[in-house]
C-alpha positions in Angstrom: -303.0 -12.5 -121.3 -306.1 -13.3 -123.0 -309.6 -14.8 -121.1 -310.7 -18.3 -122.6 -313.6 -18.4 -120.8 -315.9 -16.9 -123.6 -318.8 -14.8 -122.0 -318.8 -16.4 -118.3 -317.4 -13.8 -115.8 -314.8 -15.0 -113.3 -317.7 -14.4 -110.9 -319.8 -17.4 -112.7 -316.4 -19.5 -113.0 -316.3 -19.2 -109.5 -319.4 -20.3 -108.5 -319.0 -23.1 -111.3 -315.5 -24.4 -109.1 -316.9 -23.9 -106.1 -319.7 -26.7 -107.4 -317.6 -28.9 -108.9 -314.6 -28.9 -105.9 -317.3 -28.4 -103.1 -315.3 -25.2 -101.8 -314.2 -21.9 -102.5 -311.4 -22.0 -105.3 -307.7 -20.5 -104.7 -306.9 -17.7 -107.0 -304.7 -19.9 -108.6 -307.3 -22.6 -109.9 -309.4 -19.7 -111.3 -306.8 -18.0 -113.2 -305.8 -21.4 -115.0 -309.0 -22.0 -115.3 -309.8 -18.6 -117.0 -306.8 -18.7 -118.8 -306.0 -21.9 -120.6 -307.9 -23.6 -123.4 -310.4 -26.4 -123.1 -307.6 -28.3 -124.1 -305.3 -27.6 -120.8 -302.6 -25.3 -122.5 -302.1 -21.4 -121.4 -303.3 -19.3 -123.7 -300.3 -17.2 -124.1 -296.4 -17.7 -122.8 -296.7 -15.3 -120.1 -299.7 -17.1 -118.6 -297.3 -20.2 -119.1 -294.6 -18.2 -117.3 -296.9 -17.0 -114.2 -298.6 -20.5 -113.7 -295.4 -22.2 -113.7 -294.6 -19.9 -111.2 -297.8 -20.4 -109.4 -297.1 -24.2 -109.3 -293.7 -23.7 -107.9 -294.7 -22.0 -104.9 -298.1 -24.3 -104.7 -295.5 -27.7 -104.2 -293.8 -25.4 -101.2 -296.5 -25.3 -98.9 -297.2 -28.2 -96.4 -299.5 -31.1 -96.9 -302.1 -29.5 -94.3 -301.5 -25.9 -95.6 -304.1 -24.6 -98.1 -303.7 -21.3 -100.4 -306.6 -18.8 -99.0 -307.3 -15.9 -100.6 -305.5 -13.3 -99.4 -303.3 -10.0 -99.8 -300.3 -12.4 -99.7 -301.8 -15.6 -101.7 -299.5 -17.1 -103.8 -301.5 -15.7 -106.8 -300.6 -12.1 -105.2 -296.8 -13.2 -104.9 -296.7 -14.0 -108.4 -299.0 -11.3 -110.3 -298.2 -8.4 -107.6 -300.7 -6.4 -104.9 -303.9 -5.7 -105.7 -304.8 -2.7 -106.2 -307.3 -0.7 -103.4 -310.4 -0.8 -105.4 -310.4 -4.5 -106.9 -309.4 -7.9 -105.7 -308.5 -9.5 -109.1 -309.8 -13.0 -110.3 -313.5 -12.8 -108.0 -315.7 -10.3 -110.0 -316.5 -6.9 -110.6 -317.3 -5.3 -107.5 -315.3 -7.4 -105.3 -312.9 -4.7 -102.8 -310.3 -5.3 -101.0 -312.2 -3.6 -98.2 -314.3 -5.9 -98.6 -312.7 -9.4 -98.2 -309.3 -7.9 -95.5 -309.8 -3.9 -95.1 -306.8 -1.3 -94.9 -303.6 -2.5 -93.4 -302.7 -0.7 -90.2 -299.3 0.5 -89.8 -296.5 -1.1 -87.3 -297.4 2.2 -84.6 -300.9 1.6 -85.4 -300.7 -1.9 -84.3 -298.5 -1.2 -81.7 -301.3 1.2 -80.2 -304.3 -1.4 -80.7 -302.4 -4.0 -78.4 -301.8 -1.3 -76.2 -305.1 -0.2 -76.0 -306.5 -4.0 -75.8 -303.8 -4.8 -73.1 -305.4 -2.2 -71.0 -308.7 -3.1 -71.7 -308.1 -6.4 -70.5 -306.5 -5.1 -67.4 -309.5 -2.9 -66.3 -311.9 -5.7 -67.3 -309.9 -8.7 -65.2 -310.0 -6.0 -62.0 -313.3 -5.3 -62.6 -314.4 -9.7 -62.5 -312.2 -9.1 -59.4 -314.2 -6.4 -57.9 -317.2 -7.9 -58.9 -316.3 -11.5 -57.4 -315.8 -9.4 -54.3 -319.1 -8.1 -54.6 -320.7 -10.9 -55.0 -319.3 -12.1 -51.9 -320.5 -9.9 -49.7 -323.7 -10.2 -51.3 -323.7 -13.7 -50.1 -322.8 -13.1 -47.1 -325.2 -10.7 -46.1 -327.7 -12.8 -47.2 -327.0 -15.5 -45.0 -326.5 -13.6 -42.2 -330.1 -11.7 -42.8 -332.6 -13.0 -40.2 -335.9 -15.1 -41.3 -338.6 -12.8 -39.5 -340.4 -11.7 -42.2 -340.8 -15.5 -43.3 -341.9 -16.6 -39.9 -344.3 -13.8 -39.5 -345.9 -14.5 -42.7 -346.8 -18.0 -41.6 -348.0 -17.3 -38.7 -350.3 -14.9 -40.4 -351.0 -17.5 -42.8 -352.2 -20.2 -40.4 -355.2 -17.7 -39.4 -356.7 -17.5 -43.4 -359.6 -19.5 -43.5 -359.7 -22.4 -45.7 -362.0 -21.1 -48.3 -359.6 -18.2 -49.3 -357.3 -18.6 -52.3 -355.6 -21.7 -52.6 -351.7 -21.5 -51.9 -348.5 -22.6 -52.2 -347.6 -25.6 -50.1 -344.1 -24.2 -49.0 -344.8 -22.8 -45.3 -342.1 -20.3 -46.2 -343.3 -19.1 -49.2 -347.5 -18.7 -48.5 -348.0 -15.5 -48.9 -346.7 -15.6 -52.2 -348.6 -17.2 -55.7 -347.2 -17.5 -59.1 -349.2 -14.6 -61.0 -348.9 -12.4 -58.4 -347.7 -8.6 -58.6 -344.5 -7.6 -56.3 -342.0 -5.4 -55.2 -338.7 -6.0 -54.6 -336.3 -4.9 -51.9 -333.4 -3.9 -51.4 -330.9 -6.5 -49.7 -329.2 -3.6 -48.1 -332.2 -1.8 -47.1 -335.5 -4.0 -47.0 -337.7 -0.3 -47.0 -336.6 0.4 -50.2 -338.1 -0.9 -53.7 -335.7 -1.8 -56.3 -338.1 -3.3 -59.2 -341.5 -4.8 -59.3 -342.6 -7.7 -61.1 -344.3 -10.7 -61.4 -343.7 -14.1 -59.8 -343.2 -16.7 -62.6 -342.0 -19.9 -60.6 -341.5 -21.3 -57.1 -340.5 -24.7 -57.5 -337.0 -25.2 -55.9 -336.0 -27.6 -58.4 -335.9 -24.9 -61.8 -333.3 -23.5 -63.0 -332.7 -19.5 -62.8 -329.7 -18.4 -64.7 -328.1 -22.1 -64.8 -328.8 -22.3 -60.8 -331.2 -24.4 -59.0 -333.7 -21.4 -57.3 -333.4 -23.5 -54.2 -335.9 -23.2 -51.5 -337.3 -19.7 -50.4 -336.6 -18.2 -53.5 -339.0 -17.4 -56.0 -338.1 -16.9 -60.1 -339.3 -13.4 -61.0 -339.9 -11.4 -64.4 -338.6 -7.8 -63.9 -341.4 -5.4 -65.1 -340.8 -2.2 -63.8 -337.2 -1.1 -62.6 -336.9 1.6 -60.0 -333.0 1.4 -59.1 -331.3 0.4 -62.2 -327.7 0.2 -60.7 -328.8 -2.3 -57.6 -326.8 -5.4 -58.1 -328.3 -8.4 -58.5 -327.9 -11.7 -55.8 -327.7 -14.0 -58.6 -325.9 -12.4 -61.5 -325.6 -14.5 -64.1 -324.2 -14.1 -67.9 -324.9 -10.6 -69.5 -327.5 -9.8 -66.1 -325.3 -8.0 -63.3 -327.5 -5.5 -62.1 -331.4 -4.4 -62.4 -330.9 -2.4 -65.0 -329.5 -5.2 -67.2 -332.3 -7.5 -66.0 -335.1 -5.2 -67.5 -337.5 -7.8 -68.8 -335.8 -10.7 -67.6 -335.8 -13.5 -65.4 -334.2 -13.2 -62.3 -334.2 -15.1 -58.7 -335.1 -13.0 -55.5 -335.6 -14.4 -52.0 -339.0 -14.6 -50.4 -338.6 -12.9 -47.5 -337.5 -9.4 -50.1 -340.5 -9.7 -51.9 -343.7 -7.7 -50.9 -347.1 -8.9 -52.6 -349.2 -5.8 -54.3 -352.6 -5.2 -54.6 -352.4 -5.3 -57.6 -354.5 -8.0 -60.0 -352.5 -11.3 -60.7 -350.8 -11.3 -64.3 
């Protein structure tokens, strides 16, 4: 079978298709196109033979069905496999590792859907657990009394008026965006779980895809001291502090505990 394409590569005859047809050519198109004469005719009988063959099988496939490149293309059903280190017809270098990798055998594949069958068992019991989780989370929230809140503004009501100005959410006056604090735990409000800074307080943002709400403040985690405390709002890839590293998280005001530290 002899090339007609002079000194173009079938690398540059593919990029020259893939101009003129606006997509990636089939196998097919390039070797007629490599392989016949200006004119249109093969240039040999056994070219004639293979795309005649080629053409058969193209008028099988359905209307909607296209010929991708492939290990089982119709070019590869007519000329035989490739072999491991060269996918004929797209250019030197091309491998088939490159374009569909080794094929797996039947007890190979058998073991990959086992393996990803049990995957996706363990993952759907742990969305269960953690629905569960967040639950209780929830729950204990709501049921958490609202005395740190109400001794805060009763504090508050005592600061003269020429001190800093605040916040006007009675609920949330001891706290200013820019300020440095420390979290606490939900489950034990003695313990620190992260500091950072507060970053909004208006109830009408969005945390996470979630309105804050009222008597919560939007927080950037700086510093994380219990990296497997679970966050009350988990949302996409952010589950627990140790995932939330850097991030923006929501926190209710009555866990939050102002530092001393300078405003950021």
């Amino acid at each position: 079978m002899n090339q007609t394409t002079g000194r173009r590569s079938f690398a540059q005859m593919k990029q020259k298709l893939r101009k003129k047809n606006g997509r990636l050519p089939s196998r097919v198109e390039l070797f007629h196109a490599c392989f016949t004469h200006a004119s249109g005719s093969p240039s040999s009988n056994i070219v004639a033979e293979k795309l005649a063959a080629m053409k058969e099988l193209e008028n099988q496939l359905h209307e909607d069905e296209d010929d991708q490149i492939g290990q089982n293309d119709i070019f590869a059903q007519i000329m035989g496999p490739d072999r491991p280190g060269r996918v004929r017809m797209l250019g030197d270098g091309v491998k088939t590792t490159d374009l569909w990798g080794e094929v797996p055998s039947r007890s190979t594949c058998n073991r990959i859907v086992m393996e990803q069958k049990t995957l996706l068992e363990k993952m759907d019991e742990q969305i269960r657990k953690q629905g569960q989780h967040i639950a209780m989370l929830e729950s204990k929230f709501l049921s958490q009394p609202n005395k740190d809140l109400g001794s805060n503004y009763n504090n508050m009501q005592h600061t003269p008026s020429s001190s800093s100005p605040l916040l006007s959410d009675p609920a949330s006056l001891s706290l200013r965006i820019g300020c440095s604090v420390s979290l606490q735990s939900l489950f034990d409000s003695t313990k620190i779980v992260a500091k950072g800074v507060v970053r909004g307080m208006d109830a009408n943002i969005e945390v996470g895809r979630q309105m804050l709400g009222p008597n919560w403040c939007e927080i950037q985690v700086l510093v994380v001291l219990e990296k497997e405390e679970s966050l009350i709002r988990p949302y996409d890839l952010l589950q627990n502090f140790g995932d939330a590293f850097g991030g923006m998280i929501a926190w209710p005001c009555y866990l939050l505990k102002v530092n001393q530290e300078d405003f950021y």
